[in-house]
C-alpha positions as CSV (number, residue, x, y, z in Angstrom):
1,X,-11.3,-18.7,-6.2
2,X,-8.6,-17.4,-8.1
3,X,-5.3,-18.7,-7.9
4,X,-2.8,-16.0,-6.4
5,X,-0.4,-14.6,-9.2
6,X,3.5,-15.2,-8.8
7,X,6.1,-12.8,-10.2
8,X,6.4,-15.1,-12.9
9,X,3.0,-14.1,-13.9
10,X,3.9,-10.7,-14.0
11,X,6.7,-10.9,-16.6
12,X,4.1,-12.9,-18.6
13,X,1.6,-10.0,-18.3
14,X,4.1,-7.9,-19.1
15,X,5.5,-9.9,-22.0
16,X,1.7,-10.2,-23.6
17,X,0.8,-6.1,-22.8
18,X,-1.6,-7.1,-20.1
19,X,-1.4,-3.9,-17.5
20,X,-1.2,-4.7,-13.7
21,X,-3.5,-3.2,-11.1
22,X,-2.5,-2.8,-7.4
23,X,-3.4,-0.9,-4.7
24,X,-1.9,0.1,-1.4
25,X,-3.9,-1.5,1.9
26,X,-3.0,-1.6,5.5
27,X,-6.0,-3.6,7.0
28,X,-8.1,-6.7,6.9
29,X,-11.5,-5.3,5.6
30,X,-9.8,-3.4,2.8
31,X,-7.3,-6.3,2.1
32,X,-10.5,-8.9,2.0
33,X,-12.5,-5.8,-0.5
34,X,-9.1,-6.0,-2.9
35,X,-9.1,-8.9,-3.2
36,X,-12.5,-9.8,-3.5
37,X,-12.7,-7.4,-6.3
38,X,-9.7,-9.3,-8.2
39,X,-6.6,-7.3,-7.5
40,X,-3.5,-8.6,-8.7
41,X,-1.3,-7.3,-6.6
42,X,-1.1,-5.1,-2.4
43,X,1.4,-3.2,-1.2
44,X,1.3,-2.9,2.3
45,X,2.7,0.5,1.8
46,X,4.6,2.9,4.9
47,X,2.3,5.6,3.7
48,X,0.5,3.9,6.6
49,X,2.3,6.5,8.6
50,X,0.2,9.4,7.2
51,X,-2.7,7.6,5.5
52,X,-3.5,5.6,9.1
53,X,-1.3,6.9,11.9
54,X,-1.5,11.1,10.6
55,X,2.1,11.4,10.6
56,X,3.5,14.2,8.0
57,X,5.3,11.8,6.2
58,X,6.7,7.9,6.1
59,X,9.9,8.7,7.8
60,X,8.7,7.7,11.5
61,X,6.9,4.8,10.6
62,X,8.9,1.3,12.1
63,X,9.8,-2.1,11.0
64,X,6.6,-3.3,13.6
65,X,4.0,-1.3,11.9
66,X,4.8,-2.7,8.9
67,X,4.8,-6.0,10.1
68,X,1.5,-5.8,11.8
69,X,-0.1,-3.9,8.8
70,X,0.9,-6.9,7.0
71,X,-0.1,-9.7,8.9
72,X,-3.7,-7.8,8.7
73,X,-3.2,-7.7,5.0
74,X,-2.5,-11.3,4.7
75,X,-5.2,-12.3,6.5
76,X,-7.3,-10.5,4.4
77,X,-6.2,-11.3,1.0
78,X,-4.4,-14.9,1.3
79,X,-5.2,-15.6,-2.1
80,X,-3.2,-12.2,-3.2
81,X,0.1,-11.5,-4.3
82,X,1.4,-8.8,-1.2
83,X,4.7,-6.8,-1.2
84,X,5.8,-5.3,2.4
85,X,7.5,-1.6,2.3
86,X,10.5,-1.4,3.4
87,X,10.5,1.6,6.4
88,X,13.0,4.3,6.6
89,X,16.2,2.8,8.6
90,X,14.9,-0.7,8.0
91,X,18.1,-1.1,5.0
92,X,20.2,2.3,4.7
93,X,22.5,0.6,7.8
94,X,24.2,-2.4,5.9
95,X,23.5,-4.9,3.7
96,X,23.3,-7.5,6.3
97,X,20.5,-5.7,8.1
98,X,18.4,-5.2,4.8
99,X,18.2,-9.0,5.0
100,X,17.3,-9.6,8.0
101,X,14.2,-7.1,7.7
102,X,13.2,-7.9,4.8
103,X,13.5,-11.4,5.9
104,X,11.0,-10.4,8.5
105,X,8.4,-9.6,6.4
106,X,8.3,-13.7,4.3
107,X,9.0,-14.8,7.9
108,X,6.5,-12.9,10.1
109,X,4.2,-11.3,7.6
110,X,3.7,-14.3,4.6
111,X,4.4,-11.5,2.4
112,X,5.3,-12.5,-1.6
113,X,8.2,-9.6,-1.6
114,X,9.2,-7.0,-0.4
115,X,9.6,-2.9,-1.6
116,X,12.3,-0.4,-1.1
117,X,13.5,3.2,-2.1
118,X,16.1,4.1,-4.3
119,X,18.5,3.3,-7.0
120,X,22.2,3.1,-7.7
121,X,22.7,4.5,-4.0
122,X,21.1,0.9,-2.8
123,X,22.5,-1.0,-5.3
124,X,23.9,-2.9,-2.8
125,X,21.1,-3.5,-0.9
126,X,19.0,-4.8,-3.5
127,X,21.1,-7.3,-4.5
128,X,22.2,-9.0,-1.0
129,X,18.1,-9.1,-0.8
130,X,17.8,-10.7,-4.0
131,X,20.6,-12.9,-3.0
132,X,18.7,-14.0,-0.2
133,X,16.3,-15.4,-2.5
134,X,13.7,-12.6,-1.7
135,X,11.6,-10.8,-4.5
136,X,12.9,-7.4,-4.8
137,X,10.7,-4.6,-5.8
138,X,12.4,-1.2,-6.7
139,X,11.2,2.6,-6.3
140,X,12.7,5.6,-8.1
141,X,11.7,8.6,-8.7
142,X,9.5,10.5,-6.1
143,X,10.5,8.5,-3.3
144,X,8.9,9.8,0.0
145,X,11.0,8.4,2.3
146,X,14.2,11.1,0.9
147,X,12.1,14.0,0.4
148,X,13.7,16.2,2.3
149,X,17.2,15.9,0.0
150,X,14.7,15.8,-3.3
151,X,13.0,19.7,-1.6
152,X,10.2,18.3,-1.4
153,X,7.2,16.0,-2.3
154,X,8.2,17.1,-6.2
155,X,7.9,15.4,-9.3
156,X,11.4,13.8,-11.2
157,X,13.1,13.5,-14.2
158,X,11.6,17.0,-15.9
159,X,14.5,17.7,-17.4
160,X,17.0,16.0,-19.4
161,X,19.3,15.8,-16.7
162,X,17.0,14.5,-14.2
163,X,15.8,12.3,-16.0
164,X,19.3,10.6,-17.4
165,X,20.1,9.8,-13.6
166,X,16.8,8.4,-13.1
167,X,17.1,6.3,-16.4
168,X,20.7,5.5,-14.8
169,X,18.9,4.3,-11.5
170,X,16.5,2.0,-13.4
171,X,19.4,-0.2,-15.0
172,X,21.0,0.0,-12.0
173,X,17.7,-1.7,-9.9
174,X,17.5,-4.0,-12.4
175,X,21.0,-5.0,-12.8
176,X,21.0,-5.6,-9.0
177,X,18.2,-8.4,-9.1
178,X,14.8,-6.5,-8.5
179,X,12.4,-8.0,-10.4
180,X,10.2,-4.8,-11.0
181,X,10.2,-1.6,-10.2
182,X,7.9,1.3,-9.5
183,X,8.2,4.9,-11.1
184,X,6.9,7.7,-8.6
185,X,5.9,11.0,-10.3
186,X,7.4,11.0,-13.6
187,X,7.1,12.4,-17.3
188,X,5.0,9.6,-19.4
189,X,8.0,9.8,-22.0
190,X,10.2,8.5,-19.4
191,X,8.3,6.0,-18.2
192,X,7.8,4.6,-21.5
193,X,11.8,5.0,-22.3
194,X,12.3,2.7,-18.9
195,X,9.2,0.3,-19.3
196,X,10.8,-0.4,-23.1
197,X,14.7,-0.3,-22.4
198,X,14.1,-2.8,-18.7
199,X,13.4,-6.1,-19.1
200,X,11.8,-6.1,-15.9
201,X,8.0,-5.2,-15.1
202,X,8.2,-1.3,-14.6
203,X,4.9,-0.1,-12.5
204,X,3.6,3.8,-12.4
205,X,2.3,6.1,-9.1
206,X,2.0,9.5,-11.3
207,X,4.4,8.4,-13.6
208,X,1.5,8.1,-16.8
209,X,-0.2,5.3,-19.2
210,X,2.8,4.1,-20.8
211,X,4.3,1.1,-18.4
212,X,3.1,-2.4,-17.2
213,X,0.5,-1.1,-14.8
214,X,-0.7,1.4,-11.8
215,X,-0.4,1.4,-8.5
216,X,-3.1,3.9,-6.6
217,X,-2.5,4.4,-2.7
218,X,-6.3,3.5,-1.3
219,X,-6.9,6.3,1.0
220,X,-6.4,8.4,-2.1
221,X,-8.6,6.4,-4.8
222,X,-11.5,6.0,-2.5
223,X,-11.6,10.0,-0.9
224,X,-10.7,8.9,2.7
225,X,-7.6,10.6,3.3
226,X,-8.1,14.6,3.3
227,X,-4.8,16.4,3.9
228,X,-4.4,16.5,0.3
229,X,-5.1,14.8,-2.8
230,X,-1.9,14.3,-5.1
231,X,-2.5,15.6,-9.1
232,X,-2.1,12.0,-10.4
233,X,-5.1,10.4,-8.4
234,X,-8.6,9.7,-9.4
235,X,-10.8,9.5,-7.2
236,X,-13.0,6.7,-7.6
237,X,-15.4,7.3,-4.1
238,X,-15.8,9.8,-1.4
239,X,-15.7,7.5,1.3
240,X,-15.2,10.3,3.6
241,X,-18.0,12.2,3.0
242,X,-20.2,9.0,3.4
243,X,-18.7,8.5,6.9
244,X,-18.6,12.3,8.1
245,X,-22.9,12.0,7.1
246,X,-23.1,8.8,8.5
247,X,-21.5,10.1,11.9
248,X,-24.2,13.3,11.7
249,X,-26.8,10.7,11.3
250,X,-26.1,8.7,14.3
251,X,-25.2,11.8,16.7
252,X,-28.7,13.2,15.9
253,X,-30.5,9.6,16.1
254,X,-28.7,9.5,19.5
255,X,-29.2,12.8,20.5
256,X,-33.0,13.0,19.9
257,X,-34.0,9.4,21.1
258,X,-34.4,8.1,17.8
259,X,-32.0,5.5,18.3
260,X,-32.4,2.2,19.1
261,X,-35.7,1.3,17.9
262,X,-37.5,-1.8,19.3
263,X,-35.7,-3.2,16.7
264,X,-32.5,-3.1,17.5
265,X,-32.9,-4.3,20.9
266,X,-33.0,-8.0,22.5
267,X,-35.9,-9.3,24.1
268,X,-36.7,-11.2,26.8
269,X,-37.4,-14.6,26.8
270,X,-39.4,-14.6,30.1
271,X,-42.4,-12.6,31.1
272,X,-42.7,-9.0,32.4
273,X,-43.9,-10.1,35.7
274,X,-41.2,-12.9,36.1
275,X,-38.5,-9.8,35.7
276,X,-41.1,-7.2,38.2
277,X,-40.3,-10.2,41.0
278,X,-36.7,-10.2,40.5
279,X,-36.2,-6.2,40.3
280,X,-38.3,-6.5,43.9
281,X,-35.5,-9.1,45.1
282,X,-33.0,-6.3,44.6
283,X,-35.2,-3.3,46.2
């Protein structure tokens, strides 16, 4: 079994070119699969709230959903590195209560780190979290959680404007103490700009080739989430479509008498007239 990977390993990936390849997960079975399959990192991400609860977005999701999803995760994949996602209202109160949450999820959870939103505007935040000897991962760019303020689920730094502030917000996450970060939605060139100029590993969601690795969300990659499919994802199954066939399957099979078989059924240990007496007891 492989040994699970520390942060440290990361900045040595990221020192010797060696991309990264994490997933978002939410449950045991697709924790276990990730891991199985040798993924170096999970993010027990609060897309949960549309990918598994069918909310429109990640604001409603809570601090104990994000727990739970992470103590399935854990269980799952001991052996891998696991960031929790910091939920909307979990750290915009005060530094102090950034803490303690994200304390919650090393406490509760057995996660490696922790995840949240934003850059010079929680500046604060990520370093009384790094201070508290947490691993700190940043997120700029597309960050869900503010849509509303950004008009929308829209890609960043297009322009040269833009994408000055966002260059701005990556110094700024790392001079607070995250030890990565994560690029949502970006043009390639500015990735590259920020993977180069940050000495910090610098991960991409739609933000292009050039950083230290890719993060996918799994209802996305693997075709189970339907409401729609972002432009940066490939889709590497249509798990969806094998369920939805599946489900046909079995409702015909049911409906027709075609399921169970003799062979999916227990049989009886005693004879057929030892079990004729005992209906008669009853009748």
């Amino acid at each position: 079994m492989a040994k699970k990977k520390s942060i440290l390993d990361f900045y040595e990936m990221k020192e010797n070119n060696e991309k990264v390849a994490w997933i978002t997960a939410y449950d045991f079975p697709t924790a276990q699969f990730a891991e199985k399959a040798g993924m170096d990192m999970i993010l027990v991400g609060d897309s949960l709230g549309m990918v598994v609860k069918g909310y429109k977005g990640t604001v409603p999701v809570t601090m104990e959903d994000c727990i739970a999803h992470s103590q399935d995760v854990r269980r799952g994949a001991p052996n891998t590195f696991c960031i929790g996602d910091m939920p909307f209202g979990s750290y915009q109160v005060s530094d102090e209560k950034a803490v303690e949450n994200a304390a919650r999820f090393l406490k509760e959870a057995d996660m490696d780190a922790i995840k949240l939103e934003g850059g010079r505007r929680v500046s604060s935040k990520i370093e009384a979290i790094s201070d508290a000897g947490i691993v700190v991962f940043g997120h700029i760019g597309l960050t869900p959680q503010s849509s509303g303020q950004l008009g929308g689920f829209k890609a960043q730094g297009l322009t040269v404007d833009s994408a000055r502030d966002l260059i701005k917000d990556a110094v700024s996450v790392q001079e607070s103490g995250a030890q990565a970060i994560l690029l949502e939605a970006v043009p390639p060139e500015v990735t590259e700009f920020i993977t180069k100029k940050l000495d910090i590993p610098v991960y991409s969601i739609g933000a292009g080739l050039p950083c230290d690795g890719q993060l996918l969300i799994c209802g996305d990659m693997l075709g189970m989430f339907q409401a729609f499919t972002p432009k940066f994802v490939k889709q590497y199954a249509n798990v969806a479509e094998i369920e939805i066939k599946a489900f046909e399957e079995y409702i015909e099979d049911v409906k027709e008498g075609k399921f169970p078989t003799d062979d999916h059924v227990y049989h009886a240990k005693d004879s057929k007239e030892e079990f004729e007496k005992l209906f008669a007891e009853f009748e």
